[in-house]
C-alpha positions as CSV (number, residue, x, y, z in Angstrom):
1,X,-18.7,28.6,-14.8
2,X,-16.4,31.3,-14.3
3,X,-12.4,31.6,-15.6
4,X,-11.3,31.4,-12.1
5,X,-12.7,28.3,-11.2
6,X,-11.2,26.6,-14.7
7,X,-8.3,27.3,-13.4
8,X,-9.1,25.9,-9.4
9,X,-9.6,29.3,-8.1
10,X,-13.0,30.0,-6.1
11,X,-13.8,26.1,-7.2
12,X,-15.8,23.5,-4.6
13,X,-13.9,22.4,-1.7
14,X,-14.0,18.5,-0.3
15,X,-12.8,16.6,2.4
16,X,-13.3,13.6,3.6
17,X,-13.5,12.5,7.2
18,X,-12.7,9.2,8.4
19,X,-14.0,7.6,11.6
20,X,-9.9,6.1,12.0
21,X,-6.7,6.4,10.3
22,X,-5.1,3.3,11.9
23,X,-6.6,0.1,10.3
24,X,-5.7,-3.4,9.2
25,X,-6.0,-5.2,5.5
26,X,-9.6,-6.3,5.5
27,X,-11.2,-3.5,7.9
28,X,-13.8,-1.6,7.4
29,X,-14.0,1.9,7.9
30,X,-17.1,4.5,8.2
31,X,-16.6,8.4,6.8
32,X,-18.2,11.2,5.2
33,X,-17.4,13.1,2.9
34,X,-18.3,17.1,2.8
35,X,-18.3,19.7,0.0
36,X,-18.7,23.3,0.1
37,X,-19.6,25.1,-3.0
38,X,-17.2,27.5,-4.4
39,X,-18.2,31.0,-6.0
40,X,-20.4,29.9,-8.8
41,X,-22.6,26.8,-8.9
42,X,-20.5,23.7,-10.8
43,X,-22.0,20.3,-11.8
44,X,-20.3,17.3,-10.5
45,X,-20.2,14.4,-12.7
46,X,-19.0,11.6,-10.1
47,X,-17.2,11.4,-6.6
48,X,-13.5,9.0,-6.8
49,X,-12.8,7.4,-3.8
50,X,-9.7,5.4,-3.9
51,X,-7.2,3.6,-1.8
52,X,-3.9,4.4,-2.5
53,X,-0.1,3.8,-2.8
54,X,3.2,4.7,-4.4
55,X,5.4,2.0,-5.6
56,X,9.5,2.2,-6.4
57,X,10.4,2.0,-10.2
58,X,14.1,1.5,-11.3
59,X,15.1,2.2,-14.7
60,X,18.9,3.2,-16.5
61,X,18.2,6.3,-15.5
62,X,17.4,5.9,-11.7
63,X,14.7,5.5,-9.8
64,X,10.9,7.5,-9.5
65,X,7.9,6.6,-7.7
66,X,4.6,6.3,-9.5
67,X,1.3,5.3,-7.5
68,X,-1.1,2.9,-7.9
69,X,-4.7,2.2,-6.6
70,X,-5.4,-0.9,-4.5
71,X,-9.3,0.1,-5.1
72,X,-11.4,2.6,-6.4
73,X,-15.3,3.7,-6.2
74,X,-17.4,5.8,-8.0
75,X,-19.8,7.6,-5.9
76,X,-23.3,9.4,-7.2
77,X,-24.9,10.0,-10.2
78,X,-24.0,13.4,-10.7
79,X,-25.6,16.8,-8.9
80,X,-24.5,20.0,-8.9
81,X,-23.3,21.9,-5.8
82,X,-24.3,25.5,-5.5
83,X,-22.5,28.3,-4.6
84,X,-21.4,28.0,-1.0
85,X,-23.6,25.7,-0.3
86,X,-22.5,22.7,2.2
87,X,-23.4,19.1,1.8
88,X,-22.2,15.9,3.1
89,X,-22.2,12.8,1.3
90,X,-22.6,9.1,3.2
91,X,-20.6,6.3,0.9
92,X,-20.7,3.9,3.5
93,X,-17.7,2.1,5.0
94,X,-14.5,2.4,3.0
95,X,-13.4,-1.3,2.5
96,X,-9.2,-1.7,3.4
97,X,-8.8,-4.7,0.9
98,X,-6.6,-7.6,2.4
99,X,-4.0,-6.8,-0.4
100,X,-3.2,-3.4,1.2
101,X,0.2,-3.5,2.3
102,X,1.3,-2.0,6.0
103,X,3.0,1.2,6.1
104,X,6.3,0.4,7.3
105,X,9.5,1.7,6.0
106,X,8.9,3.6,3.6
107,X,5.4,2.5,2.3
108,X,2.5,5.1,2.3
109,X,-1.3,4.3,1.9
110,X,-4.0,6.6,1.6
111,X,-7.8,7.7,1.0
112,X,-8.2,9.9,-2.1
113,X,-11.3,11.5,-2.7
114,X,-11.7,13.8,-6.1
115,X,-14.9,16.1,-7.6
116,X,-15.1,15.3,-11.3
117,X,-15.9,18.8,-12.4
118,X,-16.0,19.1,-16.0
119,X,-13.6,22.1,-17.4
120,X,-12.5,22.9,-14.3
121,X,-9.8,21.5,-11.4
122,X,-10.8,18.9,-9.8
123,X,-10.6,18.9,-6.3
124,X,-9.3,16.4,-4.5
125,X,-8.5,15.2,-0.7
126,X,-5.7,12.9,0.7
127,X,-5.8,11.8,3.8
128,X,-2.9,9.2,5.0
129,X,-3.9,5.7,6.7
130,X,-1.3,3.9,9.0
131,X,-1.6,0.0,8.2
132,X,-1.0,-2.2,10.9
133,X,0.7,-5.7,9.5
134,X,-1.7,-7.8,10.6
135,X,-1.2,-11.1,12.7
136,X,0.0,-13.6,10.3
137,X,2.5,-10.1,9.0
138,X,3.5,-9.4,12.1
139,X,4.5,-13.2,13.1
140,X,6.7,-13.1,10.1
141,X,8.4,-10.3,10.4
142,X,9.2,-11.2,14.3
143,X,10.5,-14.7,12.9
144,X,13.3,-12.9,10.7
145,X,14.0,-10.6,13.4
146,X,14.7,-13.9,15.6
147,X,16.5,-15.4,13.0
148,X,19.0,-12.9,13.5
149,X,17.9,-10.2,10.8
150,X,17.5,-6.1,11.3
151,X,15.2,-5.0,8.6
152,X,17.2,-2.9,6.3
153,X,13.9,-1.3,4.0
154,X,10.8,-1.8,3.5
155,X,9.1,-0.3,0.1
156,X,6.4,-1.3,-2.4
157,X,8.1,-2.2,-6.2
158,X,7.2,-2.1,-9.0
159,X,6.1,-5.9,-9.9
160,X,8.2,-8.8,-10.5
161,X,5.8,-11.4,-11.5
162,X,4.5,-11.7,-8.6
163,X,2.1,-9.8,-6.2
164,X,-2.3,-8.7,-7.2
165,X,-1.3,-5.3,-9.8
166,X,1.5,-3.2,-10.5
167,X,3.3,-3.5,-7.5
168,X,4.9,-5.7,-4.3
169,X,5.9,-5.0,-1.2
170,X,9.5,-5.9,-0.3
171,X,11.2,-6.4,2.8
172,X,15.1,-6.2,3.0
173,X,16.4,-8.1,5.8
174,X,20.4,-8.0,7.1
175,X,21.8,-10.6,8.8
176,X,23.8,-8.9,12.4
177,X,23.9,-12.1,14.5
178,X,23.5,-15.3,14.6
179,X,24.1,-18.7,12.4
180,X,23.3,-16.3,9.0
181,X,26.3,-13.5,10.0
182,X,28.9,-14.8,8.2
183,X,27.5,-15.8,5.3
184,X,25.0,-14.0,3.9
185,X,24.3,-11.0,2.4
186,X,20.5,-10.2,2.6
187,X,17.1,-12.0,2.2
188,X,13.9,-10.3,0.9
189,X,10.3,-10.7,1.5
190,X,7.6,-10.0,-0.7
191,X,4.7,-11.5,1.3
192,X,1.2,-11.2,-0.4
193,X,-1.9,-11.8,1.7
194,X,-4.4,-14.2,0.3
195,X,-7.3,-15.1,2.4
196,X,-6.1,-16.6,5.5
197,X,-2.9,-16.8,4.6
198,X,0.0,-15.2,3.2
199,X,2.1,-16.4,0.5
200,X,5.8,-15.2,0.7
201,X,8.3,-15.2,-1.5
202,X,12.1,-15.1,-0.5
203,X,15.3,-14.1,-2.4
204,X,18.2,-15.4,-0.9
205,X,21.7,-13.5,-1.3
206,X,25.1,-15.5,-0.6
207,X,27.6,-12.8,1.0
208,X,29.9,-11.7,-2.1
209,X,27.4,-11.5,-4.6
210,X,24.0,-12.4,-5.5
211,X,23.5,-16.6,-5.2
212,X,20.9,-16.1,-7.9
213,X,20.0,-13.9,-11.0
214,X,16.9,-14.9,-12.4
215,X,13.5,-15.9,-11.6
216,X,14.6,-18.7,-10.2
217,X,15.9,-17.1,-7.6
218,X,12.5,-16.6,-5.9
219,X,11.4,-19.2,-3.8
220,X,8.1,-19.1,-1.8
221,X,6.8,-20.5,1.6
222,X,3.3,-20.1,2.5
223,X,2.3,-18.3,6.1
224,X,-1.0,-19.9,7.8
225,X,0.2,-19.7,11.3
226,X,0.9,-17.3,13.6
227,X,3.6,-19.2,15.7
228,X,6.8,-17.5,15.6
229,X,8.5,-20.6,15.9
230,X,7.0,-22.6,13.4
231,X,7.4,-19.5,11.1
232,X,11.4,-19.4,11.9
233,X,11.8,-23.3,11.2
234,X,10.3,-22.6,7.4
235,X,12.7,-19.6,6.8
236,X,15.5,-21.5,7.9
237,X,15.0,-25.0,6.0
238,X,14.6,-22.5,3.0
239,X,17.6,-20.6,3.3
240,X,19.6,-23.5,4.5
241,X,18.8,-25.5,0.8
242,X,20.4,-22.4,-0.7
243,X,23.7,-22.3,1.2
């Protein structure tokens, strides 16, 4: 292998195709993956594929993303891809696990696919996936927003004790109108699908100051039903026990 492609220069090329790029936790998704060769033939130890996000960590200091991987495969056995040569590679459909949270706000998800090349760059693709919320999601979220609530953010954090790995999505919700105007400050969301359901939990925030500083604070309710109304009855006997 030559000095250039150590360094990435003249190495393989890959990118990966999907059939979509709008899908919802649990989908399925077909795609192929193609390679061109680079300048000198290179040996390819595995193919990564990986779902994909980033996730908000605070420290003293401030704040930084890192990301973390909802799923990963490893494709092939190993082969080595000649110079300039072009093959495509079939891993099959490209499961969207039911934990993969919706790109709203500021949430991003995507399909990365690396070469492991040894002693060179590996290259690698990225290709962004808009995630729809889902029904029992989207019932939710239309139950704040009739409660009174404009959505404020929406990010993935880092975990806190709750959620399937590293991270959580959070919702920030402000109250503009209705019975909640006057006296509170925010609610958040951290809803986390689990087979045909969703368990949330909810932080609620009295207007002055946080009602709650510990664990404790987090209170959950458990989403099985797409009825808006339903859904708005449990969010309000929740809050209301807090006030």
């Amino acid at each position: 292998m030559g000095l250039l492609n150590r360094i990435g220069i003249g190495s393989a090329e890959i990118d990966t195709i999907l059939e979509t790029e709008t899908v919802q936790p649990g989908d399925s998704i077909t795609a192929r993956i193609e390679i061109e060769g680079g300048s000198d033939d290179q040996e390819v130890d595995e193919i990564d594929l990986a779902i994909m996000t980033r996730y908000e960590v605070e420290t003293d200091e401030g704040s930084s993303y890192s990301t973390g991987k909802i799923t990963e495969t490893e494709l092939t056995d190993g082969f080595t891809i000649n110079a300039g040569e072009e093959r495509t590679i079939d891993p099959g459909s490209i499961q969207i696990p039911e934990s993969t949270p919706p790109t709203i706000g500021k949430t991003q998800v995507w399909v990365y696919t690396g070469l492991d090349i040894n002693l060179s760059v590996d290259p690698k693709d990225k290709d962004y996936l808009e995630v729809l919320p889902g029904p029992y999601m989207e019932a939710l979220l239309e139950a704040v927003e009739n409660l009174g609530f404009r959505r404020s953010s929406a990010d993935n954090v880092k975990s806190r004790s709750f959620g399937p790995g590293k991270f959580a999505q959070e919702f920030e919700y402000k109250p503009h109108s209705g019975p909640y105007s006057s006296r509170l400050d925010e609610i958040e969301l951290f809803p986390v699908r689990q087979g045909e359901r969703l368990e949330v939990v909810v932080e609620v925030d009295k207007r002055g100051g946080s009602l709650f500083g510990t664990d404790e604070s987090h209170h959950r309710i458990t989403i099985d039903t797409t009825d808006t109304e339903h859904i708005k009855q449990q969010l309000t006997d929740l809050i209301d026990r807090q006030l």
